[in-house]
C-alpha positions as CSV (number, residue, x, y, z in Angstrom):
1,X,-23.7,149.8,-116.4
2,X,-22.9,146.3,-114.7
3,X,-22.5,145.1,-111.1
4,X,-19.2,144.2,-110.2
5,X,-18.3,141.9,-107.9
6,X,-17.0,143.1,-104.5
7,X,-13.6,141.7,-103.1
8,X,-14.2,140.3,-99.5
9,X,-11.7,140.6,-96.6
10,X,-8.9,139.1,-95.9
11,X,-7.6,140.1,-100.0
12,X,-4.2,141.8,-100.1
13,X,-5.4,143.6,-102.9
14,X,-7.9,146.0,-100.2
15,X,-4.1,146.7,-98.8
16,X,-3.2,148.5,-101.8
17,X,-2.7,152.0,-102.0
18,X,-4.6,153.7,-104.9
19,X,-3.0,155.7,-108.3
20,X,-4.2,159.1,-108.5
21,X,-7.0,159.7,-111.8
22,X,-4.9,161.4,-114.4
23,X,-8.0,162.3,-115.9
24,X,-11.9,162.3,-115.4
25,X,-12.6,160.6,-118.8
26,X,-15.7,158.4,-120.3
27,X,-13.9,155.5,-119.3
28,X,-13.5,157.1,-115.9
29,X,-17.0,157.8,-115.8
30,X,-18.5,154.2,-116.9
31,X,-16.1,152.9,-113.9
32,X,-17.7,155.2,-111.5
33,X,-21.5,154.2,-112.8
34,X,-20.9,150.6,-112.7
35,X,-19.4,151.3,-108.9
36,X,-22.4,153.0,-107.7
37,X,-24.9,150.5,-109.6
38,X,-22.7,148.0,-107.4
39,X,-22.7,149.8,-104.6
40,X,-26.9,150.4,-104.7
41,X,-27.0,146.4,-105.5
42,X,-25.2,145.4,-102.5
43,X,-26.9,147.6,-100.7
44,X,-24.4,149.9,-99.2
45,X,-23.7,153.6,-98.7
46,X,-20.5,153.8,-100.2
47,X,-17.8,152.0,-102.3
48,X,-14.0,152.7,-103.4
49,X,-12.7,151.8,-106.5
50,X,-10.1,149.3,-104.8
51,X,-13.2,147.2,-103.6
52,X,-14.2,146.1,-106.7
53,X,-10.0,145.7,-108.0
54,X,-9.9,149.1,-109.7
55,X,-6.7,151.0,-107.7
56,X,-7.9,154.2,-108.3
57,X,-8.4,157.1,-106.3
58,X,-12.3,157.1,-107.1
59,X,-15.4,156.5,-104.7
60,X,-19.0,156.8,-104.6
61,X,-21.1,157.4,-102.0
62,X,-24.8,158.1,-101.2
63,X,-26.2,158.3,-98.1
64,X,-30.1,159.3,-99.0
65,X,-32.5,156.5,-96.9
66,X,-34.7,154.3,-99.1
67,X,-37.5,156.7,-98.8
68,X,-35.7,159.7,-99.8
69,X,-34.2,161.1,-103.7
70,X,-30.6,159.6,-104.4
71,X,-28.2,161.7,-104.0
72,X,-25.4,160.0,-105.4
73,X,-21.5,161.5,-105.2
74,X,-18.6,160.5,-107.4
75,X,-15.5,161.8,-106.0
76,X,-12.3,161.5,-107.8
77,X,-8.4,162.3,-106.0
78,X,-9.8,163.5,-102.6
79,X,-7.5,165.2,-99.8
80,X,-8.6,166.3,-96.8
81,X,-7.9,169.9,-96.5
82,X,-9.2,169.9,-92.7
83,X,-10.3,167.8,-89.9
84,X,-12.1,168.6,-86.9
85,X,-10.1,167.9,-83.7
86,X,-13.6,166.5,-81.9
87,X,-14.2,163.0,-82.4
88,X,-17.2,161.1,-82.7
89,X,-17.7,157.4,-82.5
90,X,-20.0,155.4,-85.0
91,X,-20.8,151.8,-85.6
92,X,-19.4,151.2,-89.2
93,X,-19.8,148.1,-91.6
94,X,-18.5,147.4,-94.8
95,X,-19.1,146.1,-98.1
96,X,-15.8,144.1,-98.1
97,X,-16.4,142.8,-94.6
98,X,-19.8,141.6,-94.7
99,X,-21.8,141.1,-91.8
100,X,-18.9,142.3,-89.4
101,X,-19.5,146.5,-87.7
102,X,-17.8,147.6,-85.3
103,X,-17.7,151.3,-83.4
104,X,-14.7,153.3,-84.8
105,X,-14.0,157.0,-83.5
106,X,-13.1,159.3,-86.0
107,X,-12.8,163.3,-86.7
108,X,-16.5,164.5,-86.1
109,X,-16.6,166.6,-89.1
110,X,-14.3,166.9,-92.4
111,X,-13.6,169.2,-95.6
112,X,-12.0,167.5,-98.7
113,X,-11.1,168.6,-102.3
114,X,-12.1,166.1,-105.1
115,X,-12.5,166.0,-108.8
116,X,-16.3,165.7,-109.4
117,X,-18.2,163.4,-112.2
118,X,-17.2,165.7,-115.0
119,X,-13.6,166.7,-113.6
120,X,-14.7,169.9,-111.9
121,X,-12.9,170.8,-108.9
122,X,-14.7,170.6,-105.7
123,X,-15.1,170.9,-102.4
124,X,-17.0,169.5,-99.8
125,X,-17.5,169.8,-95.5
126,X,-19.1,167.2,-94.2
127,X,-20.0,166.2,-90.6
128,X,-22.3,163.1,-89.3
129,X,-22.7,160.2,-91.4
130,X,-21.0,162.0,-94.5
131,X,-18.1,162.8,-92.6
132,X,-17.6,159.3,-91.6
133,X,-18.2,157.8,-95.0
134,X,-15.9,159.9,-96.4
135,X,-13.1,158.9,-94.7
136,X,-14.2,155.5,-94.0
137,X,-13.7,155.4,-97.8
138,X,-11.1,157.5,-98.1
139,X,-9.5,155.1,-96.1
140,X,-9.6,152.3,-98.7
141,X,-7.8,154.3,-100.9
142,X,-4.8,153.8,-98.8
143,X,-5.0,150.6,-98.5
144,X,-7.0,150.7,-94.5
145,X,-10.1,148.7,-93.6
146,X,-12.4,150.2,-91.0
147,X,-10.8,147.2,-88.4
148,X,-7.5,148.8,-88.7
149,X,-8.8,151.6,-86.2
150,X,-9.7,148.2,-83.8
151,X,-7.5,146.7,-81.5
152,X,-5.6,143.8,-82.7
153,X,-7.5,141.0,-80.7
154,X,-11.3,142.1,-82.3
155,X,-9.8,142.7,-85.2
156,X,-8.0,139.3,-85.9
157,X,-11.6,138.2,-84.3
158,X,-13.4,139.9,-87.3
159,X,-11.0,138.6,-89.9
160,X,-11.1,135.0,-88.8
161,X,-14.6,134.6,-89.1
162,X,-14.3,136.1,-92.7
163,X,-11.7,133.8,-93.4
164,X,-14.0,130.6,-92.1
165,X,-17.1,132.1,-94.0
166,X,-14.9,132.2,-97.2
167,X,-13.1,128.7,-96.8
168,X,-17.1,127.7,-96.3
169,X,-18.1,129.6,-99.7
170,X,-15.0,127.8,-101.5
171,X,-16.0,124.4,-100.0
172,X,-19.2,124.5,-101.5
């Protein structure tokens, strides 16, 4: 397993929209343990594959606290096959936007299909901080950042100071 590096906002490439996973494979599988071991390293709660330049439709995602068992999922092709019509609003972060949260309302609770870590067909309902990792992630897949749910002015706000804090990194 290795730690990848993590592609920072603004990167056309977290605009992509993710191919599907033909099939749940060994090389499928070492992708998905290098993302979590990448995603526990970072630390975050979740990671698509697009975040570290792999577009697939693959994610990982483990929200256990640091005093509790991991409880890592690998989800492969999701789809949403419902969405609750109640929304709840969270303060959200991301991996590829460090530093930067901001509160996003989404559907309070969620049920998706997915291809577990050994191909299996699944399916999941989720509500609370599951919920909104799911589709916070799911999101990626499709090429949308959690600021795409702000309005335009905090969100160029949020992308400029990324953009100065990477010219800075550059710079040396």
């Amino acid at each position: 397993m290795a730690v990848l590096p993590i592609i920072t906002a603004p990167d056309k490439r977290l605009e992509a929209v993710s191919a599907p996973v033909a099939a749940v494979d060994d090389a499928v599988r070492a992708q998905l343990d290098d993302m979590l071991e990448t995603m526990y390293a970072a630390p975050g709660i979740g990671l698509a594959a697009i975040q570290v330049g792999i577009p697939k439709r693959m994610l990982v995602i483990d929200i256990a606290r640091e005093d509790e068992e991991k409880q890592p999922l690998f989800i492969v092709n999701p789809e949403f096959t419902w969405v609750s019509d109640d929304d709840k609003v969270y303060e959200e972060g991301c991996l590829s936007l460090p530093e930067q949260y901001a509160e996003v309302a989404r559907p309070a609770a969620v049920k998706i299909s997915y291809l577990d870590y050994n191909g299996e067909q699944k399916e999941l309902q989720a509500d609370g901080l599951l919920a909104v990792c799911l589709q916070h992630e799911m999101d990626h897949l499709d090429g949308i950042l959690f600021i795409d749910h702000l309005s335009a002015l905090k969100r160029n706000m949020i992308l400029r100071k990324l953009l100065k804090q990477k010219r800075l990194v550059e710079a040396g």
